[in-house]
C-alpha positions as CSV (number, residue, x, y, z in Angstrom):
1,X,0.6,1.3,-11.7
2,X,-0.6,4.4,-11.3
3,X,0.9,7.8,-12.4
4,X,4.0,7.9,-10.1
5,X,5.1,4.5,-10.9
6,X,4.5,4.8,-14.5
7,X,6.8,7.4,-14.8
8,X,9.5,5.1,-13.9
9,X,11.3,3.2,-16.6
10,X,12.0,0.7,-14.4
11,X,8.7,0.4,-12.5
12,X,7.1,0.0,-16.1
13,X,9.6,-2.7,-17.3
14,X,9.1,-4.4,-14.0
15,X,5.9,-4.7,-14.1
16,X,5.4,-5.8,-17.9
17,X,7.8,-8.2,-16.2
18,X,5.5,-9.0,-13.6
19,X,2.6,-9.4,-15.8
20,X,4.2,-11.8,-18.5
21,X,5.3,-14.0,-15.9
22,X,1.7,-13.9,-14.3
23,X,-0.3,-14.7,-17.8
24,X,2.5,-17.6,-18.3
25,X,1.8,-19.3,-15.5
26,X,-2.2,-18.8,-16.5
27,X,-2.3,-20.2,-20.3
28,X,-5.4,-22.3,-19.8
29,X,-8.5,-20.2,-20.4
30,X,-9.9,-20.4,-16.4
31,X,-6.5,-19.4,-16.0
32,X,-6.5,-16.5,-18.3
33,X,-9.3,-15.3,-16.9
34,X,-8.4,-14.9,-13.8
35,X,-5.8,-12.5,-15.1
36,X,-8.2,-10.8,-16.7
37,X,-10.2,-10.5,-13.6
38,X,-7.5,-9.3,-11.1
39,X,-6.2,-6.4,-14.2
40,X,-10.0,-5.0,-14.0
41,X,-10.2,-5.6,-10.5
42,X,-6.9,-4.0,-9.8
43,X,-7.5,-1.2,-11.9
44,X,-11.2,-0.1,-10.5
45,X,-9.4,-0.6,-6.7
46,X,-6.5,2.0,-8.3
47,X,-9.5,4.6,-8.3
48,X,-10.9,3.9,-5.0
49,X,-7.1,4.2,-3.4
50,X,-6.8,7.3,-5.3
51,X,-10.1,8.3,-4.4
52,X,-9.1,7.5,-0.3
53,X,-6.1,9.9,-1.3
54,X,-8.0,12.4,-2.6
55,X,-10.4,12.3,0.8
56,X,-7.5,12.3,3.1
57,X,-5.4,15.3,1.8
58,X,-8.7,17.2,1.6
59,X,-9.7,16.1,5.5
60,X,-6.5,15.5,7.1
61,X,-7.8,13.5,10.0
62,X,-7.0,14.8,13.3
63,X,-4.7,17.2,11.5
64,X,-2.4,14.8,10.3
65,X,-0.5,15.5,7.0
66,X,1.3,12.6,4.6
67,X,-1.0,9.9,4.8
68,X,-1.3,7.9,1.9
69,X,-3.0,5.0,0.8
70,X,-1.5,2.6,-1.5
71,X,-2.6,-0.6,-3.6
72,X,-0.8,-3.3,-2.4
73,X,-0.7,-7.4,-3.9
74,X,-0.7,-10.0,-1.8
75,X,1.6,-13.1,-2.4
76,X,2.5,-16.1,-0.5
77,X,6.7,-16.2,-0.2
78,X,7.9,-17.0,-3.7
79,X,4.5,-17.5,-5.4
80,X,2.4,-15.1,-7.4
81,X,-0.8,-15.6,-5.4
82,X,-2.8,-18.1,-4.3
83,X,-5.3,-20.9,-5.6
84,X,-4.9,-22.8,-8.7
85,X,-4.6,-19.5,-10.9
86,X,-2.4,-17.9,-8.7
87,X,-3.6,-14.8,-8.7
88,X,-2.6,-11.9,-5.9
89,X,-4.8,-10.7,-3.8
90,X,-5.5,-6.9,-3.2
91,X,-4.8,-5.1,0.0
92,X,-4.0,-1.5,0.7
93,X,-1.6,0.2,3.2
94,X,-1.8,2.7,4.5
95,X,1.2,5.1,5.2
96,X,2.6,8.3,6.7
97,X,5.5,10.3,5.1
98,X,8.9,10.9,7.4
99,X,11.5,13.5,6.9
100,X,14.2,12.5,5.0
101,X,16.5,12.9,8.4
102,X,14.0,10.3,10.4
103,X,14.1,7.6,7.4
104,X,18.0,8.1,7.7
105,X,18.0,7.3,11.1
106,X,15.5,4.2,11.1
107,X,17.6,3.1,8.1
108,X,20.6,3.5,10.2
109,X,19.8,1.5,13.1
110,X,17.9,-1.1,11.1
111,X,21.6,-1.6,9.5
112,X,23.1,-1.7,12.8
113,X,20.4,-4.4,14.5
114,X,20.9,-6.2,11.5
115,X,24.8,-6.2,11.5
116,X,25.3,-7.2,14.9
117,X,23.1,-10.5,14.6
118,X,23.7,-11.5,11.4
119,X,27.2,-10.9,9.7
120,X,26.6,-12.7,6.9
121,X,23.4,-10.3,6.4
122,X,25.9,-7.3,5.9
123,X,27.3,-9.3,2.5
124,X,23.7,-9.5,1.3
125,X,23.0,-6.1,2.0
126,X,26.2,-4.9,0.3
127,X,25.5,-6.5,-2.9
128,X,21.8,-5.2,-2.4
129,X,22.7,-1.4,-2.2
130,X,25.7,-2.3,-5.5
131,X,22.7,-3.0,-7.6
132,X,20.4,-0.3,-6.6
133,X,17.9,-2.6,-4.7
134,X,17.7,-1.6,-0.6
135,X,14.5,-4.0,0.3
136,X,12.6,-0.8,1.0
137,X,14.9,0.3,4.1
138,X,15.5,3.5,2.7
139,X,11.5,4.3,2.2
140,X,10.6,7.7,3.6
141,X,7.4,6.1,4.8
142,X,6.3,4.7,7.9
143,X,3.7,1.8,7.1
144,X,0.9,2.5,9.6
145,X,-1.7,-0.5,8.7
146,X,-1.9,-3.2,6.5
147,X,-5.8,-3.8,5.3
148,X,-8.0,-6.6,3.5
149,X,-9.0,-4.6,0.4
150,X,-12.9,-5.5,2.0
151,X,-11.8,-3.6,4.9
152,X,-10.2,-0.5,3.1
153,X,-13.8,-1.1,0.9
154,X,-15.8,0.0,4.0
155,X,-12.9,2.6,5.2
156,X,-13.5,4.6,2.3
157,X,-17.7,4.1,2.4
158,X,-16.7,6.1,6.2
159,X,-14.0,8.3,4.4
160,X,-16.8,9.4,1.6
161,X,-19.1,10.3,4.6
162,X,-16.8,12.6,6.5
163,X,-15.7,14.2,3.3
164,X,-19.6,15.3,2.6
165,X,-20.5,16.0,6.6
166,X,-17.4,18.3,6.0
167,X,-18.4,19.8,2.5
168,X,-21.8,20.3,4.0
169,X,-20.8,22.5,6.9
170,X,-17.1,23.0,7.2
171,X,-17.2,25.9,9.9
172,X,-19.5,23.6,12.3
173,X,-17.0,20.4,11.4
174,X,-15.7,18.3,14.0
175,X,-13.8,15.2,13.5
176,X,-15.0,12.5,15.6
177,X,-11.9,10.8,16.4
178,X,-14.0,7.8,18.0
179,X,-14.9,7.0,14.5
180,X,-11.9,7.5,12.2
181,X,-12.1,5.7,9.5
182,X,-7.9,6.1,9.0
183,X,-7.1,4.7,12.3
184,X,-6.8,0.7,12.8
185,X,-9.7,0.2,14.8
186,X,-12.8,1.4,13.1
187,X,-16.3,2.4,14.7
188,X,-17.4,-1.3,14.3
189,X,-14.2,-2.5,16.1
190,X,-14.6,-0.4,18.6
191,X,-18.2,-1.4,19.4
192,X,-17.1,-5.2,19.8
């Protein structure tokens, strides 16, 4: 969950949630298994996004501040994951924090887009914000990129690098912004 989330009564219940419902649909022992494959999986990837987080606020590429990485699952639409286990899959995203003013604003004018479509949306929306749920409009994040956890797995092999060519010699480092590992297209992208 990580220490952030933990700390949240109802983070923890809703993931205990989360996790019951996953095992129960995984009682066979292939299927059991695979829980028990995704938990480890999910927590070692935990220390590589913290690891990623740890890199970044130390670098800040290009200068930028409030990037963060986060461990993400990946679901089809009403489903827990895929395959006959139905485990998620595990992506990371990576984001940039907004003033509180800007994710006002976007907040605002998603509302308004929204309103003047779909009428019916503004019902759904009001008995949303009654019970404390918003569907993430009011996050003071702006999601930057969405990555394969294989991709984010070389990101951080890039990330690592940087960290030690700057630890090495920080009064002669440069970023090379031709090959950012936090941007979308990566050195090997960019070669193709």
């Amino acid at each position: 969950l990580g220490k952030d989330r933990a700390a949240q009564p109802e983070q923890l219940q809703m993931a205990s949630t989360y996790l019951s419902q996953l095992q129960g649909q995984n009682l066979d022992s292939d299927g059991a298994m695979s829980v028990q494959e995704f938990m480890l999986m999910a927590r070692k990837a935990a220390g590589m996004v913290e690891e990623a987080n740890q890199i970044t606020a130390d670098v800040k590429p290009g200068g930028e501040t409030g990037l963060k990485f986060q461990l993400c699952a990946v679901a089809p639409v009403l489903a827990f994951g895929y395959g006959r286990c139905c485990c998620p899959e595990l992506s990371v995203r990576l984001v940039r924090r907004v003033s509180a003013k800007q994710a006002k604003a976007r907040a605002s004018a998603e509302y308004l887009r929204r309103s003047s479509k779909h009428s019916e949306r503004m019902l759904l929306e009001k008995f949303a914000s009654d019970s404390g749920w918003s569907g993430g409009s009011n996050e003071d994040v702006e999601v930057l990129y969405n990555w394969t956890f294989a991709k984010f797995g070389y990101r951080l092999t890039l990330m690592q690098e940087v960290w030690h060519a700057r630890s090495e010699n920080p009064a002669q480092f440069r970023f090379d912004k031709f090959c950012n590992p936090w941007s979308e297209q990566g050195p090997g992208e960019m070669a193709e």
